[in-house]
C-alpha positions as CSV (number, residue, x, y, z in Angstrom):
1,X,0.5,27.6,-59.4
2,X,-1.8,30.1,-57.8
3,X,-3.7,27.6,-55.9
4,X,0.1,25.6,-54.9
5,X,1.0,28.8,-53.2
6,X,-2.9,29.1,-51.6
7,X,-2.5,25.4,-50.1
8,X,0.9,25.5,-49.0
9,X,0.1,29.3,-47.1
10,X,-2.9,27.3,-45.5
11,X,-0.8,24.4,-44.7
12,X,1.9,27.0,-42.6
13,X,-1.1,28.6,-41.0
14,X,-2.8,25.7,-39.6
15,X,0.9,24.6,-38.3
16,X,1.3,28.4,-36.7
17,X,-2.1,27.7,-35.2
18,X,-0.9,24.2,-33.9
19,X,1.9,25.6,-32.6
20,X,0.4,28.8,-30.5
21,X,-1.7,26.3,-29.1
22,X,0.5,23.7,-27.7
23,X,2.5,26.7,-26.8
24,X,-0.5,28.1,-25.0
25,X,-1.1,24.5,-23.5
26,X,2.6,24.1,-22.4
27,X,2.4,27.6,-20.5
28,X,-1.2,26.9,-18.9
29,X,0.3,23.4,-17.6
30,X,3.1,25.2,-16.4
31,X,1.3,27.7,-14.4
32,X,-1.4,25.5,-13.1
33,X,1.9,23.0,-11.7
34,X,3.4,25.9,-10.2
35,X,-0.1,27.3,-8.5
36,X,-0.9,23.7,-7.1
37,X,2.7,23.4,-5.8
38,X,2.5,27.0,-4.6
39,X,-0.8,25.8,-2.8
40,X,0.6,22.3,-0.8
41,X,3.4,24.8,0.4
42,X,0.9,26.7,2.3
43,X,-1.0,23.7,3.5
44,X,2.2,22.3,4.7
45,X,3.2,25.1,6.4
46,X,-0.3,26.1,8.1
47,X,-0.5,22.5,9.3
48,X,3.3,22.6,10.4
49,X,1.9,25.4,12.7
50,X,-0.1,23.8,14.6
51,X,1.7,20.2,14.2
52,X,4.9,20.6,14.7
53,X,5.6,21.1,17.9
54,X,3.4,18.2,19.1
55,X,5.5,15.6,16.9
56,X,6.6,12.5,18.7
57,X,8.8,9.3,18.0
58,X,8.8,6.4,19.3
59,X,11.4,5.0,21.9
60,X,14.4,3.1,20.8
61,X,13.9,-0.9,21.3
62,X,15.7,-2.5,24.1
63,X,15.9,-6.4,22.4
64,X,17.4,-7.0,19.3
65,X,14.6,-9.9,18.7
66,X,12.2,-7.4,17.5
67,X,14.9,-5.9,14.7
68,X,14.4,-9.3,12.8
69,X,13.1,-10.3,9.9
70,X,10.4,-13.2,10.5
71,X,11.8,-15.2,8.3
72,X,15.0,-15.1,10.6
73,X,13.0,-15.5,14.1
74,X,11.1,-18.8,13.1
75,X,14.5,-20.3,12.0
76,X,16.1,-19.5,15.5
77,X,12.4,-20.5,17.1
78,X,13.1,-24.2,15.1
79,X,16.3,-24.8,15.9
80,X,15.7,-23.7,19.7
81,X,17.8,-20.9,19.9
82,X,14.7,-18.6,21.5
83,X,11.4,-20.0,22.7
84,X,8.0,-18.9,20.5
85,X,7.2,-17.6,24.3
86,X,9.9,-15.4,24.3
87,X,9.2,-13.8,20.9
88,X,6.2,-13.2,20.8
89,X,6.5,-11.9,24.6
90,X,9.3,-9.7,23.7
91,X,6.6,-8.2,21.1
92,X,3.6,-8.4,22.9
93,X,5.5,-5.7,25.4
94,X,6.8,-4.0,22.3
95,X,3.3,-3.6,21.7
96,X,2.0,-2.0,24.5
97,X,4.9,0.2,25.1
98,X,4.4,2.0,21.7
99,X,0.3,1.7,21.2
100,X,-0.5,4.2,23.0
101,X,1.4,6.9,21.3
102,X,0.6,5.5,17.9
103,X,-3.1,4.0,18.6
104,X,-2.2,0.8,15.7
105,X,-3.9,-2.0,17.6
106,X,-7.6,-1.7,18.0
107,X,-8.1,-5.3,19.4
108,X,-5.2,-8.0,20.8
109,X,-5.4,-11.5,21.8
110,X,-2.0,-11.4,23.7
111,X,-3.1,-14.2,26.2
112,X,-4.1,-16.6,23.5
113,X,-1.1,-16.0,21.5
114,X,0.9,-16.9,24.4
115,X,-0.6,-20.0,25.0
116,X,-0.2,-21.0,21.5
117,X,3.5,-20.0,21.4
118,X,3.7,-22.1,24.5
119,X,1.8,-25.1,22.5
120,X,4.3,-24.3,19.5
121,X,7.5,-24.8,21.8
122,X,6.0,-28.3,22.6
123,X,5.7,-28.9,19.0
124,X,9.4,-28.0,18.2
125,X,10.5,-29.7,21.5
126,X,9.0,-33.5,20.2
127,X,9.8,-32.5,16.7
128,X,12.9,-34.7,15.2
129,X,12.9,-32.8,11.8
130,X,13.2,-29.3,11.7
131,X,13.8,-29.2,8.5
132,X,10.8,-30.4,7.4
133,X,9.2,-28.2,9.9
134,X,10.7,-25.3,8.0
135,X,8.8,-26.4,4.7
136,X,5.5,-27.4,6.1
137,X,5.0,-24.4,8.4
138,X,7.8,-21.8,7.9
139,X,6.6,-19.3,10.0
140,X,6.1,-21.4,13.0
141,X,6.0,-19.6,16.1
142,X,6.5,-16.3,14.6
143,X,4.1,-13.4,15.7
144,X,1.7,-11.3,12.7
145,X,-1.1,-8.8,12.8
146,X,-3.4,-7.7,10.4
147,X,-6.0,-5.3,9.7
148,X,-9.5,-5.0,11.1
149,X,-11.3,-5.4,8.2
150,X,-9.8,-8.5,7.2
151,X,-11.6,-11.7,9.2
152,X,-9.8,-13.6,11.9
153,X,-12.2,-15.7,13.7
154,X,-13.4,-14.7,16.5
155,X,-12.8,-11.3,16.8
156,X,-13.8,-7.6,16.5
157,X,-14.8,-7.2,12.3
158,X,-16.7,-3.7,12.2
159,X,-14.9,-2.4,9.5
160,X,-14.3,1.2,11.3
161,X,-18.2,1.5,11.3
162,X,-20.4,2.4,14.6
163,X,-23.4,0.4,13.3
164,X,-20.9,-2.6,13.1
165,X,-19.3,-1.6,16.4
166,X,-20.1,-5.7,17.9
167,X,-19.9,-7.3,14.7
168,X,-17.1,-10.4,15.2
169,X,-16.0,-12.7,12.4
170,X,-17.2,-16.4,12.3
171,X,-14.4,-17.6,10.4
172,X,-11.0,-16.8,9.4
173,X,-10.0,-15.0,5.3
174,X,-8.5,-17.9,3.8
175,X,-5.3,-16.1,3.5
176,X,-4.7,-15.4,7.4
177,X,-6.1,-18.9,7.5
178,X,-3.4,-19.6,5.2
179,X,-0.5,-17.8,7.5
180,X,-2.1,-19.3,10.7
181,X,-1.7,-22.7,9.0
182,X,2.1,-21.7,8.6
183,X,2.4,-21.3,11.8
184,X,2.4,-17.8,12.2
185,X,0.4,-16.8,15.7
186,X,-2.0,-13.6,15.4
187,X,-1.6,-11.3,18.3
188,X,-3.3,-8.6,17.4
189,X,-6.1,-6.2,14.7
190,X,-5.0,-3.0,13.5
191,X,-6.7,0.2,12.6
192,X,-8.0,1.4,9.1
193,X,-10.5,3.9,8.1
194,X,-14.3,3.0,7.6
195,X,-14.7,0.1,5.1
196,X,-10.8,1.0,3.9
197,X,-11.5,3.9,1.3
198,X,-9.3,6.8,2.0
199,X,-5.8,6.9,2.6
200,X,-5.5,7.7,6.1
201,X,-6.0,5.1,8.9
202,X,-8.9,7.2,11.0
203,X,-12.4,6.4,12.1
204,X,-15.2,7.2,14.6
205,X,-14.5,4.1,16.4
206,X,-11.1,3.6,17.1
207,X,-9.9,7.3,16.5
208,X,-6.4,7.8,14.7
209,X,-3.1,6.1,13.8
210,X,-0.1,7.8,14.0
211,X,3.3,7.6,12.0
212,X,6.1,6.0,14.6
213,X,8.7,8.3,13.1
214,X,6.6,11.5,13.1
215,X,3.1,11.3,15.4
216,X,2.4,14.2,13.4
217,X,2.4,12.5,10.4
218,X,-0.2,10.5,8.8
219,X,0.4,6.3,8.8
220,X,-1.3,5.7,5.0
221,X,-4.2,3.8,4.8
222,X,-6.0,1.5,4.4
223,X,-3.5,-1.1,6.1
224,X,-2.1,2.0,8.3
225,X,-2.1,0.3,11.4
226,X,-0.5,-2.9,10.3
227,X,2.1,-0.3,9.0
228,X,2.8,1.7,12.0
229,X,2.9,-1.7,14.2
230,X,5.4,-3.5,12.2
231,X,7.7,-0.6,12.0
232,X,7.5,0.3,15.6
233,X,8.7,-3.4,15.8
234,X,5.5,-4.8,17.7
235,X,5.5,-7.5,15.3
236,X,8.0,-8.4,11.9
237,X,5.1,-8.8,9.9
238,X,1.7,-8.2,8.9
239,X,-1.0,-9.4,6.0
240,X,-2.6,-6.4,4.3
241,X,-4.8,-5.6,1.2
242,X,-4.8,-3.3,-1.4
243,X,-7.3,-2.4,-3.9
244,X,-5.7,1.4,-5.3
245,X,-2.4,1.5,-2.5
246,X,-3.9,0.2,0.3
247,X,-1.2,-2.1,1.4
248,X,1.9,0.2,-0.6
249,X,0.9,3.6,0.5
250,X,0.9,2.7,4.6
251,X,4.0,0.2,3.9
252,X,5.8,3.5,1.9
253,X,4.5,5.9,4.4
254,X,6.1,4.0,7.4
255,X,9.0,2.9,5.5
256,X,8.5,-0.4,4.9
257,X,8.5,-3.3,2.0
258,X,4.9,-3.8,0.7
259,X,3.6,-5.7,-2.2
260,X,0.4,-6.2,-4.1
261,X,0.6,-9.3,-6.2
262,X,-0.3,-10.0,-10.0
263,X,-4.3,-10.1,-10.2
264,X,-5.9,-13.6,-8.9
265,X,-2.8,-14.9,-7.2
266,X,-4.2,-14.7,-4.3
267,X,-8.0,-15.9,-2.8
268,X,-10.1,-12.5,-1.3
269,X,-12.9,-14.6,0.5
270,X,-12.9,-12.4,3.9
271,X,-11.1,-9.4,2.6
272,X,-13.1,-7.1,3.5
273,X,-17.2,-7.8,3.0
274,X,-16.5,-10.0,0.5
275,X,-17.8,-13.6,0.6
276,X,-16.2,-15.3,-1.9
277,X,-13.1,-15.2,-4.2
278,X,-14.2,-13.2,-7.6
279,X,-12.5,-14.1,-11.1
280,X,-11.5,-10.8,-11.7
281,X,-11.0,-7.6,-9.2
282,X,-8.3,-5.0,-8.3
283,X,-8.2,-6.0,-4.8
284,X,-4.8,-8.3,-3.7
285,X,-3.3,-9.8,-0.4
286,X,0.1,-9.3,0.1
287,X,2.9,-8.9,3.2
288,X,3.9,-5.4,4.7
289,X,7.7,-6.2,6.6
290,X,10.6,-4.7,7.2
291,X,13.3,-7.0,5.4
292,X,13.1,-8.5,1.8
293,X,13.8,-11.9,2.9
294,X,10.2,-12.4,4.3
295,X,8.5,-11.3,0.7
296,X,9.1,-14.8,-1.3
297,X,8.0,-17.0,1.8
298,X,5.0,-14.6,2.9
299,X,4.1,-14.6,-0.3
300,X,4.1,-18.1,-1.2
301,X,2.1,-18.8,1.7
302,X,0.0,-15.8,0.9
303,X,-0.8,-17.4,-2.6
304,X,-1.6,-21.2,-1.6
305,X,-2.4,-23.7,-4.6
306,X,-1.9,-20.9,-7.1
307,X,2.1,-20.8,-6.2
308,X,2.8,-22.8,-9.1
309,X,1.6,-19.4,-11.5
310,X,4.2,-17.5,-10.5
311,X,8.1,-18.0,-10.7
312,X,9.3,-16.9,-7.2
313,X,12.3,-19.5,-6.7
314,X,13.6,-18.3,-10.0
315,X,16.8,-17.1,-9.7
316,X,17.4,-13.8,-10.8
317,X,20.4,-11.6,-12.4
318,X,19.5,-8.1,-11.7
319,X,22.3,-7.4,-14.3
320,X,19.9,-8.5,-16.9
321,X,17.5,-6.9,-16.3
322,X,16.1,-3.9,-18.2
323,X,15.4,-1.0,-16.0
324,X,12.8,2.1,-17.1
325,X,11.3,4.9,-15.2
326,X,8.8,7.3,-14.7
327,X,9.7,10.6,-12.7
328,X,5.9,11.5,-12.8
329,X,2.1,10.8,-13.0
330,X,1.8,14.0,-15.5
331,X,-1.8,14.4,-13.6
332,X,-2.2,18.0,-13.3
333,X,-4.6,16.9,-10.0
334,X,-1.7,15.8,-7.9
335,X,1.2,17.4,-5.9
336,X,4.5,18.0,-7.8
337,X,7.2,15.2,-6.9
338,X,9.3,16.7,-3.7
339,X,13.0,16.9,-4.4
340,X,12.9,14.0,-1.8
341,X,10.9,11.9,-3.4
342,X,12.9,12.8,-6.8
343,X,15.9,11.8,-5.3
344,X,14.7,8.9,-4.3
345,X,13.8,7.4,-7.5
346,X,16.8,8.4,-9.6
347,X,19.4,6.8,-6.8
348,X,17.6,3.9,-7.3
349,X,17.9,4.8,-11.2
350,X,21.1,5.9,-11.0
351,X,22.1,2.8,-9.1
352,X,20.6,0.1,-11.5
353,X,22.0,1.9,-14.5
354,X,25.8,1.2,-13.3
355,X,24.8,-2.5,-12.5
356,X,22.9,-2.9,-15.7
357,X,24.2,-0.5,-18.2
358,X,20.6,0.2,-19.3
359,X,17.9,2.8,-17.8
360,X,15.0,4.2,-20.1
361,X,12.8,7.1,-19.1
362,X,9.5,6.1,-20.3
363,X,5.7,8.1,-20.3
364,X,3.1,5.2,-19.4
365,X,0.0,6.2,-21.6
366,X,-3.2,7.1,-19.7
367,X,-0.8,8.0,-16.1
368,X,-1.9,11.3,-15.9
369,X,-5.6,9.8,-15.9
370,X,-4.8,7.8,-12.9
371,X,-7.5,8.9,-10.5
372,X,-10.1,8.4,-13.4
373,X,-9.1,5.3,-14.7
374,X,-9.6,3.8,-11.1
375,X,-12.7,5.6,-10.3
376,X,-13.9,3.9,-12.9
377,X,-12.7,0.2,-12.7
378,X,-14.5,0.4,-8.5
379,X,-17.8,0.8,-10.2
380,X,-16.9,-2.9,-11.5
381,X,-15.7,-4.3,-8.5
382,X,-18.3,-6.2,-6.4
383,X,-19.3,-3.8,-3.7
384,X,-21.6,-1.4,-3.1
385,X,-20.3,1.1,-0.2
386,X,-23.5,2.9,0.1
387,X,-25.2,-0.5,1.2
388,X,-22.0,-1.0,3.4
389,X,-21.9,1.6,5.3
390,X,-25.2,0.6,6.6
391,X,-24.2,-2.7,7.8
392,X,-26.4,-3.8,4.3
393,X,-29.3,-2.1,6.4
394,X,-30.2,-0.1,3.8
395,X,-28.9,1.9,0.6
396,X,-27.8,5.3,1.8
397,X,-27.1,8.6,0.0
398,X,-24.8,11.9,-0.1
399,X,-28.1,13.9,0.6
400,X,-28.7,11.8,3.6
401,X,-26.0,11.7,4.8
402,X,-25.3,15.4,4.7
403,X,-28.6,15.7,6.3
404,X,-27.5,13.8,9.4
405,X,-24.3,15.5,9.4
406,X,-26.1,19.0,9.6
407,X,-28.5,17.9,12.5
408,X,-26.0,16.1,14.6
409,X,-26.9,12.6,13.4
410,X,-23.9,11.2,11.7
411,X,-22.1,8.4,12.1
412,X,-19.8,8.8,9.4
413,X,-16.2,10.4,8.9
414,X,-15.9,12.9,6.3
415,X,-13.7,10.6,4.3
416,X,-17.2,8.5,3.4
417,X,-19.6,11.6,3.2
418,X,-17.1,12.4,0.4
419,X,-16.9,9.6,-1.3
420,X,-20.6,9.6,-1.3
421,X,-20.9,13.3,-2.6
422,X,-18.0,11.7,-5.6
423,X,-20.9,9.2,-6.2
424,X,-24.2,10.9,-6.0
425,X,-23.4,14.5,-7.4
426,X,-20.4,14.1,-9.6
427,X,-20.6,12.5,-13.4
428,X,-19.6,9.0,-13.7
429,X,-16.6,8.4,-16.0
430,X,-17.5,7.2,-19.6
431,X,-16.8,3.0,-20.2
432,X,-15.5,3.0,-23.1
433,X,-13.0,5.5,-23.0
434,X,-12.0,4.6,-19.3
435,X,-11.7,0.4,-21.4
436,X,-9.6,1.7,-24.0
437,X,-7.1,4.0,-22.1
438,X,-6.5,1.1,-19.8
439,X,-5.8,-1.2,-22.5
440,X,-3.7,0.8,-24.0
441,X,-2.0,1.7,-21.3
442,X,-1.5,-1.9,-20.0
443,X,-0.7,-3.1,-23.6
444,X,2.5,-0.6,-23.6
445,X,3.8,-2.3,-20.5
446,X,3.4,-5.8,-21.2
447,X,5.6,-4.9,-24.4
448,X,8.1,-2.9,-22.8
449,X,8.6,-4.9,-19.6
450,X,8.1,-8.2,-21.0
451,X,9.8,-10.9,-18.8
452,X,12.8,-9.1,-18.2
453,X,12.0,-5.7,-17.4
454,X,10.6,-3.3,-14.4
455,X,9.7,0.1,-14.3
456,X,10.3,2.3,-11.4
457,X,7.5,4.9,-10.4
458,X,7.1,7.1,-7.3
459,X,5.0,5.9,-4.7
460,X,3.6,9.4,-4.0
461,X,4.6,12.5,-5.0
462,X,5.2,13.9,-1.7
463,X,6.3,11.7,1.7
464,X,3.7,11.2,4.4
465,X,1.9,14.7,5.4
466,X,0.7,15.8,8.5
467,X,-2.7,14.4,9.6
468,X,-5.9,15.4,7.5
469,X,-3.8,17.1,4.8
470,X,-4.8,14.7,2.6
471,X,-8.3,15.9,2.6
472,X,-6.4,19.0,0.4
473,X,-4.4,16.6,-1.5
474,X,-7.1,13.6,-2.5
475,X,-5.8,12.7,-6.2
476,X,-2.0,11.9,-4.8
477,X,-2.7,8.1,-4.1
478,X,-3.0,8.1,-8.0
479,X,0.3,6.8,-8.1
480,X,-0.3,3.8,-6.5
481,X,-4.2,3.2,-7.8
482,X,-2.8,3.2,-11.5
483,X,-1.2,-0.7,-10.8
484,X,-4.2,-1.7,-9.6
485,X,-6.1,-0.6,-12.6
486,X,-3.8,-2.5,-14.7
487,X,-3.6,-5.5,-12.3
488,X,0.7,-5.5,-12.2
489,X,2.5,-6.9,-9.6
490,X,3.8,-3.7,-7.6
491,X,6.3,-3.3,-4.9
492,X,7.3,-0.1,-2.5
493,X,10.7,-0.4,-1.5
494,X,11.8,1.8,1.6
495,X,15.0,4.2,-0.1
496,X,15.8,5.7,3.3
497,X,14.2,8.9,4.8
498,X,13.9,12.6,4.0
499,X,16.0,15.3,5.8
500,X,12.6,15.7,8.2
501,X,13.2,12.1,9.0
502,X,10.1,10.6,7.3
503,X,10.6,7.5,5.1
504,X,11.4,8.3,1.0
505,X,10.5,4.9,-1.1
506,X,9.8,3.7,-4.8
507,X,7.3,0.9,-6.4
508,X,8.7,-1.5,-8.8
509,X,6.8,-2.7,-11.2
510,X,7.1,-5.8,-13.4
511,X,4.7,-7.7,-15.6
512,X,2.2,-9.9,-14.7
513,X,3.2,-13.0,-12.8
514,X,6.8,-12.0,-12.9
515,X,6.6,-10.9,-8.8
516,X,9.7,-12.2,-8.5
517,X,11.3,-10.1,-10.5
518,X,10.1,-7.4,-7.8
519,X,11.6,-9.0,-4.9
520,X,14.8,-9.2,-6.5
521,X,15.2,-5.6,-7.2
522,X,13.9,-4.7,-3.8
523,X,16.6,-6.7,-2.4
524,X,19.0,-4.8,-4.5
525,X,18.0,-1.9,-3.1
526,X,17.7,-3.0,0.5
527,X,21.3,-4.2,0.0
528,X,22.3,-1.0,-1.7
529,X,20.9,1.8,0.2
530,X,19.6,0.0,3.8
531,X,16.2,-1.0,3.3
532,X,14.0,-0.1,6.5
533,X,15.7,2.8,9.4
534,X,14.0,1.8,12.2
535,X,12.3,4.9,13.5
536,X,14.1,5.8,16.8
């Protein structure tokens, strides 16, 4: 009886003890969520300071061409309503009226787009079939851009580095091969930052991008300036990549649609460095636009022979559909959601929940290990940025790097000397935990989302900041590295913008190889709440 009362005293103790602690834990969480949002308020406001009154727009557009979707300018280009010419005329001037307050284009090839736009009109002229013309190349005539670090024959592919500063590609990426092959013309290369790792679009080569509805404001990165360009309206569409948010967080910052596809949908030979397609990696082509009508035809395009994976002419009842939601990353490292960006998300909740009758807050496992997780999983990608940076000269280092910084010798930005330092001087993570929280963590999806289901996440906690802030805020783009880690087909959907005018958004997220259950949602939305505000 005696040693009854002992075990069950010790039993309430250790649950007292339990208790104090996640009490303890609860308040500590609470205070260091409070201090870090206290801190973002005083880097927004010092860089307001000296921001804000240099903020610029730009102008209004003067032809209702270049407020189309592409999907709608190659049908009137086919049925000779308006000449290739014109378009991509009409966009070319676009172009050059807004570059140089938003520096997007680093290179254009406006005179050889013309002339193909001139041979395209030929085309259409002695074609007898349109119709077959719209299946074989259904972007015919229809101006694109992409970024510099992806290959288009012939031209500039430095990869934001000085020491690759004359570098030009011999051949095209097989996926703007792809697009060219649909008819699409290129008129133009857009900025990024040095070999696309950091999340602005800045380098020592072609300088900075700005954000068309706030100069002010950074453009995302690393497909920034195909972002900026296509909402600007210098061209309906563009071919990015993304490897942690590289085509979603410039696409969300500039209030646009952007998607990354399900993992090996789409061939990577000329992304970036890379040679060949790899069986297995993070990185993923996909469209950045302005309407949701372009995402199922880019996208098939996009994909080539592996179309036939993928469901994308499925029809879809959004009714059906299950609908969950995370407000939050739970990563202590990252800025606490805005109001906006809260807002954002639960309209979009809100709005699904009346269509549906269903809407389940959900915790993915392993979210607030975001950063981490992805850290990890680039060790396993095939690259090695410290050759890179060197043109594959040699293998450089943080310590050499500072060195040259410190005597005047650097060629680098400070976005590469600090992923360097991440690499040299800080702890790697360890593989098998980093294996088994993604697992787990993509195990819970695939059974919650199934085939019928998305999840809606933020697509960063705060909208886009002023220039360089992000060097005070580096874990943010968390939110959009975690689908990359897990290799889900991810969307950002444009919800609007913020009472400062800068674009609010969402990602939806379904399982893999259910994309189409993306676009379907996203044109929900679009419907529902206006898709992109063009930024004049």
């Amino acid at each position: 009886m005696c040693t009854s009362v002992k075990n069950k005293d010790s039993g309430q103790c250790k649950d007292t003890v339990q208790l104090a602690k996640n009490l303890c834990w609860k308040f500590l969480r609470c205070m260091i969520v409070h201090l870090h949002s206290l801190f973002d308020c005083f880097v927004d406001f010092a860089f307001g300071l000296y921001y804000d009154n240099k903020a610029k727009k730009v102008p209004p557009v003067k032809n209702n061409l270049l407020l189309e979707s592409a999907v709608s300018l190659a049908e009137k280009i086919r049925t000779k309503k308006v000449s290739s010419e014109e378009v991509v005329r009409t966009y070319i001037e676009r172009c050059k009226e807004v570059n140089g307050l938003i520096n997007a284009i680093v290179q254009d090839r406006y005179d050889d787009a013309i002339k193909e736009a001139k041979a395209v009109d030929d085309i259409i002229e002695k074609s007898t079939d349109p119709e077959k013309l719209k299946v074989t190349q259904p972007f015919l005539g229809v101006p694109f851009t992409t970024k510099e670090s992806n290959r288009a024959k012939g031209l500039i592919h430095s990869m934001g580095l000085l020491c690759r500063r004359n570098c030009r590609a011999e051949e095209d990426a097989t996926t703007i091969r792809y697009f060219k092959e649909a008819g699409a013309i290129l008129i133009a290369k857009t900025n990024i930052p040095e070999l696309n790792q950091w999340v602005e679009s800045r380098n020592n080569l072609y300088g900075q991008t700005n954000n068309p509805y706030n100069t002010s404001r950074t453009v995302g990165g690393s497909s920034g300036g195909d972002s900026a360009i296509v909402s600007a309206s210098g061209v309906p569409i563009a071919v990015g990549s993304d490897i942690g948010g590289s085509t979603r967080i410039p696409a969300f910052c500039n209030g646009l649609f952007g998607h990354k596809p399900s993992e090996g949908l789409t061939p990577v030979a000329g992304i970036g460095l890379r040679d060949i397609d790899y069986p297995s990696t993070m990185v993923a082509v996909g469209p950045i636009c302005r309407k949701t009508e372009d995402l199922i035809p880019s996208m098939k395009v996009l994909i080539g022979p592996n179309v036939s994976k993928v469901r994308l002419d499925e029809p879809v009842n959004v009714k059906n559909l299950k609908v969950y939601y995370q407000a939050n990353s739970c990563d202590l490292r990252t800025s606490k959601v805005s109001g906006a960006m809260q807002a954002a998300l639960m309209k979009a909740v809100a709005h699904f929940k009346e269509l549906t009758g269903f809407a389940e807050k959900i915790k993915v496992p392993g979210s607030e290990y975001s950063f981490r997780l992805w850290r990890y999983w680039m060790t396993r990608e095939d690259i090695n940025f410290k050759l890179d940076l060197t043109d594959r000269k040699y293998v450089t280092s943080a310590t050499r790097e500072v060195f040259n910084l410190l005597t005047g010798n650097s060629q680098l930005t400070l976005a590469a000397l600090i992923k360097l330092i991440d690499a040299d001087y800080f702890p790697q993570e360890n593989a098998e935990w980093a294996k088994s929280v993604t697992g787990k963590a993509k195990q819970f999806l695939l059974e919650t989302l199934s085939d019928d289901g998305v999840l809606f996440y933020p697509s960063s906690p705060t909208t886009a900041g002023y220039h360089y802030s992000p060097f005070l805020k580096p874990y943010n783009f968390g939110y959009t590295a975690l689908f990359n880690v897990l290799r889900f087909p991810t969307c950002q959907v444009p919800l609007g913008l913020d009472e400062q005018g800068v674009p609010v958004g969402i990602q939806v997220i379904a399982a893999p190889y259910n994309d189409h259950l993306c676009f379907a949602v996203a044109k929900e939305l679009e419907a529902a709440f206006g898709g992109w505000v063009p930024p004049s």
